[in-house]
Each structure stands twice: as structure tokens, then as C-alpha cells.
C-alpha positions as CSV (number, residue, x, y, z in Angstrom):
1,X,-13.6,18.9,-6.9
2,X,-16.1,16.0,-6.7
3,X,-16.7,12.8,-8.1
4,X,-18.1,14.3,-11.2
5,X,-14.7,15.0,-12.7
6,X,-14.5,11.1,-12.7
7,X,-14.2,9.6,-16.7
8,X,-12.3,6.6,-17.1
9,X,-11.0,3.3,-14.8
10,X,-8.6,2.5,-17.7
11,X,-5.4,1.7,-17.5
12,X,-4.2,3.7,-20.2
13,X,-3.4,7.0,-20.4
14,X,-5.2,9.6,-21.7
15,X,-2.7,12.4,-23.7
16,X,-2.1,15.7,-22.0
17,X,0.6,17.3,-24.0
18,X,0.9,17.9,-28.0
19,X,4.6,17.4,-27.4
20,X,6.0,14.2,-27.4
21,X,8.6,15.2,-25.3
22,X,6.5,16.5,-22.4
23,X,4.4,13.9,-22.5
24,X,6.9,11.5,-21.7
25,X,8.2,13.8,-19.0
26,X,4.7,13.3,-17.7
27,X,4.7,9.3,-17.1
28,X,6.6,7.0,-15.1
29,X,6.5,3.2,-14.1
30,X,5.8,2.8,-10.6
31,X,9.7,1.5,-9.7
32,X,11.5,4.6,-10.8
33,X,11.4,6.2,-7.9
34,X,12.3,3.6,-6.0
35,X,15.7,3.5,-8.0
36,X,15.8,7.3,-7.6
37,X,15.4,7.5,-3.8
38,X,16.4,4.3,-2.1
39,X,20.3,5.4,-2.8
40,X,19.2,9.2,-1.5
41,X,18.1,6.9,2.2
42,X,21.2,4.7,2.0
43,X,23.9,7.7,1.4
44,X,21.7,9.8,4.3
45,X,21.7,7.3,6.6
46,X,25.5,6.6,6.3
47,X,26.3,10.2,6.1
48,X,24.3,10.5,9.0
49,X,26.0,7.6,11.6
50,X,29.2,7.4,9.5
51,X,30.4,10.8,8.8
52,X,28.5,12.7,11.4
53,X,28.7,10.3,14.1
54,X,24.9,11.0,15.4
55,X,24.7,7.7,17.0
56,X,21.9,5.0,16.7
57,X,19.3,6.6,19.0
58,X,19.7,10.1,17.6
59,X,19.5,8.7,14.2
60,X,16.5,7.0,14.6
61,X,14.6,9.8,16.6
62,X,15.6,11.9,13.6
63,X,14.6,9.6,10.8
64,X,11.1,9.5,12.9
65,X,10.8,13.3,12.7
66,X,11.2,12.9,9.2
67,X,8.4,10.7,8.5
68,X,6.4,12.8,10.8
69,X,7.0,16.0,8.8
70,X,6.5,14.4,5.4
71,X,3.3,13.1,6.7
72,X,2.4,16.8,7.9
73,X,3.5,17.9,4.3
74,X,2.0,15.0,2.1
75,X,-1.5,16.2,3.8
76,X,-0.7,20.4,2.7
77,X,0.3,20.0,-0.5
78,X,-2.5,17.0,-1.6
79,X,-4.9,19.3,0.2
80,X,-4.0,22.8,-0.4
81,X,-1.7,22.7,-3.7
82,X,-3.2,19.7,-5.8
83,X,-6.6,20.6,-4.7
84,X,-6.3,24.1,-5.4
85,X,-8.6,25.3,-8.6
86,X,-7.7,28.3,-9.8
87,X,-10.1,30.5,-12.0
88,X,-8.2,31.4,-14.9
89,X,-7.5,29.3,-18.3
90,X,-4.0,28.8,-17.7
91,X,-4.6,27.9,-13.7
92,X,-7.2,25.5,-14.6
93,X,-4.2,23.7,-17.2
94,X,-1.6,23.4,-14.3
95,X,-4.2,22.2,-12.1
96,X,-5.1,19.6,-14.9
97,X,-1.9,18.5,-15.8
98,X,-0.2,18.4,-11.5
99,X,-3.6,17.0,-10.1
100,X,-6.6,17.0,-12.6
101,X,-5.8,14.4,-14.8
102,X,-5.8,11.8,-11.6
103,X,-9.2,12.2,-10.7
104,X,-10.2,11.9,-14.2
105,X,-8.5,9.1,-15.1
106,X,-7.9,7.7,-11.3
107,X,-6.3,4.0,-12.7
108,X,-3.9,5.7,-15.3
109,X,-0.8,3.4,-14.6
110,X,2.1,5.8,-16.0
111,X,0.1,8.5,-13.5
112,X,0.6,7.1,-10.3
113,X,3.5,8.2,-8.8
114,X,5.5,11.5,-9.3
115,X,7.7,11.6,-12.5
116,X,11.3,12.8,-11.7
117,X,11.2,15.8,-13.8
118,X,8.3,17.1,-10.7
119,X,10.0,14.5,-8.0
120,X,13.8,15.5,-8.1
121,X,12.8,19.5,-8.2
122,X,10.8,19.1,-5.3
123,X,13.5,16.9,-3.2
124,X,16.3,19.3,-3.9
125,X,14.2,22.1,-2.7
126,X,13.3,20.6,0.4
127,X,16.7,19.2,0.8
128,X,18.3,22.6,0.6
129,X,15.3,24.3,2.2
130,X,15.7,22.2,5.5
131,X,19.8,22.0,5.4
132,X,19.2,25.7,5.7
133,X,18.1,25.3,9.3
134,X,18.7,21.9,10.7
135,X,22.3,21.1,12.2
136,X,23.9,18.5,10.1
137,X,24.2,16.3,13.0
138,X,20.5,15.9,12.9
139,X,19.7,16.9,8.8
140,X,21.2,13.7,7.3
141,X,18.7,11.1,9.7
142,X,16.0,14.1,9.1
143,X,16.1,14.0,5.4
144,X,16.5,10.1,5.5
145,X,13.0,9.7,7.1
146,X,11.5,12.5,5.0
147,X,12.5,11.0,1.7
148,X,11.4,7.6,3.2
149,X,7.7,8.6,4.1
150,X,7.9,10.4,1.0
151,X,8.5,6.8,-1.1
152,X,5.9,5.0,1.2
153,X,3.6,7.7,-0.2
154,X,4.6,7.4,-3.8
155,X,4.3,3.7,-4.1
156,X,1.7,2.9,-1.6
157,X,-0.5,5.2,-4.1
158,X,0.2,2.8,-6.5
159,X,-0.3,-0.1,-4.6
160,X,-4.0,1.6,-3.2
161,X,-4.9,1.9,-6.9
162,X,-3.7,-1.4,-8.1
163,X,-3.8,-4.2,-5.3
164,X,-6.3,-6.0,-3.4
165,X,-5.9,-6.8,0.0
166,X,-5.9,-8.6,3.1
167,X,-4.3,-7.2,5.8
168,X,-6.8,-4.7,8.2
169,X,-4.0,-1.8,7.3
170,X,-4.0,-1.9,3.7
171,X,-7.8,-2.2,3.2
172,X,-8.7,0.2,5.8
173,X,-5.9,2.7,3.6
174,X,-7.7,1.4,0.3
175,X,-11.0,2.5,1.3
176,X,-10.1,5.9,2.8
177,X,-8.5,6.7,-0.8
178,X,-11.0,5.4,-3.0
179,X,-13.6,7.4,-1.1
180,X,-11.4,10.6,-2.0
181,X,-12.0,9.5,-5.3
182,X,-15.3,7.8,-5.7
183,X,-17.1,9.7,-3.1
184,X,-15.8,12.8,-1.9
185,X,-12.9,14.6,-3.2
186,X,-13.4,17.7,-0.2
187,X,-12.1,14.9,2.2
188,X,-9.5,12.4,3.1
189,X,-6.5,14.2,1.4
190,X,-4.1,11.7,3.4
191,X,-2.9,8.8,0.9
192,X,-0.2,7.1,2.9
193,X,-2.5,8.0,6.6
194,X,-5.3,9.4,7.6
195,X,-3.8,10.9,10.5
196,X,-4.0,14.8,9.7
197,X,-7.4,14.5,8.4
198,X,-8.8,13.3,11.7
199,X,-6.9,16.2,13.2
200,X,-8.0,19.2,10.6
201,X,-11.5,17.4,10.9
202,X,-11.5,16.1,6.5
203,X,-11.8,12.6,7.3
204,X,-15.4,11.1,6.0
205,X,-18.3,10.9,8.7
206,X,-18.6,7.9,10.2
């Protein structure tokens, strides 16, 4: 993918689905998931130090694992899922509708961040997938940060695509995403840090 696939700045949003239903499935304002998750991070973090008893310290070294992991993931799936093209008719659709549709129309408002019917699947798999190994002890402040970094990610992307700003942080965050979009789309797959793509080597040459 390249900057080629770029059409629009708008705003609006382009339709994807004939049905009215999907296509509402497919948008979501920007706050949703922030009324989704924060309860998910409060009931974690009390389960966590309440009911478990972890303990402040172990708490937070587990909440820091967290972010850590969903960083790690954030950079696989942006980079290896969403970026994925396959060669067939139907591949080429999913690709569209999960990843396509952002490049094309990169200011898309109701496109921004994930809707729940993608969001909620995703969590649930995770959460199951890493209650499967991780002592509960640990799990709850674990989950906590990964859910955390994961709504850093989600609303920072709309805050890269929508906001101006001052702070060395946020613009030095801004122009490592817009150059994914604008300039290269084979680099800088981290939204919420560039981190992993100075490790794997997909950051943009100096």
C-alpha cells in the first residue's frame, strides 16, 4: 500500500455496505470506547488489588506489562493484519472494509477508532486468551494495562487525525502517522509509539 490509495481529506464518510444495518455497525464517535473500556480498567484494577490482594507494586508492574504487550501487539496487527492484501476478490473486500477504507479516506470521522462490533470481539478474545495462562494474581493488573494502551491507541488515532499540537510528544507522534499516510504506508505502523518500528527497522529514514 502506498500513498496512491489516498482519495479524500473529508470528513464524511464514504458508504461501504449496501445494508443499512452494517453500515452503522461500521461507524462510531470517537467517545464510545471510552464509555466501553474505562469501566473494563476500573473493575480490573479493583479486582486486581481488592479481590486478589496483588498489592500496589505488583499491580503496577503488571499494568506496565500490559501496556508493553499491547504496544508489541498494536505494531503486529497494524503491520501484519491491517496491512495484509490478499489476492483474491473477497480478501481484497475484508481488507477494504478492516483497513482499506482508512487510507482512502484517512479523515473519515465515524472511522477513527474501532467500532464495538470489531472492538468487544477482539477484547474478549484476548481477555480469555491471556486468562488462559496468566495467574489471576497477575491477569487482572495485566489486562488493566493492556486495555489501557489499547484506549491510548484508539483515541490518540483520533486525536493524531484531528488536533493540532504543541507539545514535542504529540507533534513528533503526528508526523510519524501522517507520514504512514501521506508518505509511506511500508513504514511506521506504530500509531500510539514508534517504539517497535525502530526495533523491526520500519521507521522512516532520517
Amino acid at each position: 500500500m502506498s500513498n496512491r490509495h489516498y482519495i479524500s481529506n473529508s470528513h464524511e464518510s464514504t458508504q461501504m455496505f449496501k445494508s443499512s444495518l452494517f453500515e452503522k455497525l461500521s461507524k462510531v464517535h470517537f467517545s464510545v470506547p471510552l464509555f466501553l473500556y474505562i469501566p473494563v480498567i476500573t473493575w480490573c484494577c479493583w479486582t486486581a488489588l481488592v479481590v486478589e490482594q496483588s498489592g500496589l507494586i505488583i499491580w503496577a508492574l503488571c499494568v506496565a506489562a500490559g501496556l508493553f504487550v499491547w504496544s508489541f501487539v498494536e505494531y503486529v496487527m497494524h503491520r501484519f493484519v491491517f496491512h495484509f492484501e490478499p489476492s483474491s476478490k473477497w480478501g481484497r473486500r475484508l481488507h477494504f472494509i478492516f483497513h482499506g477504507v482508512h487510507h482512502d479516506y484517512p479523515n473519515d470521522a465515524l472511522r477513527l477508532v474501532l467500532p464495538p462490533s470489531v472492538s468487544i470481539p477482539l477484547a474478549t478474545g484476548f481477555f480469555f486468551l491471556y486468562k488462559s495462562f496468566i495467574p489471576e494474581v497477575y491477569f487482572y493488573g495485566f489486562f488493566a494495562g493492556f486495555i489501557a494502551g489499547y484506549l491510548f491507541y484508539d483515541i490518540s488515532h483520533y486525536a493524531l487525525h484531528h488536533f493540532n499540537f504543541k507539545a514535542r510528544f504529540w507533534k513528533k507522534l503526528k508526523k510519524h502517522h501522517m507520514m504512514h499516510h501521506y508518505a509511506d504506508a511500508t513504514r511506521g505502523y506504530g500509531v500510539s509509539s514508534s517504539f517497535w518500528d525502530k526495533i523491526f527497522r520500519s521507521d522512516f529514514q532520517k
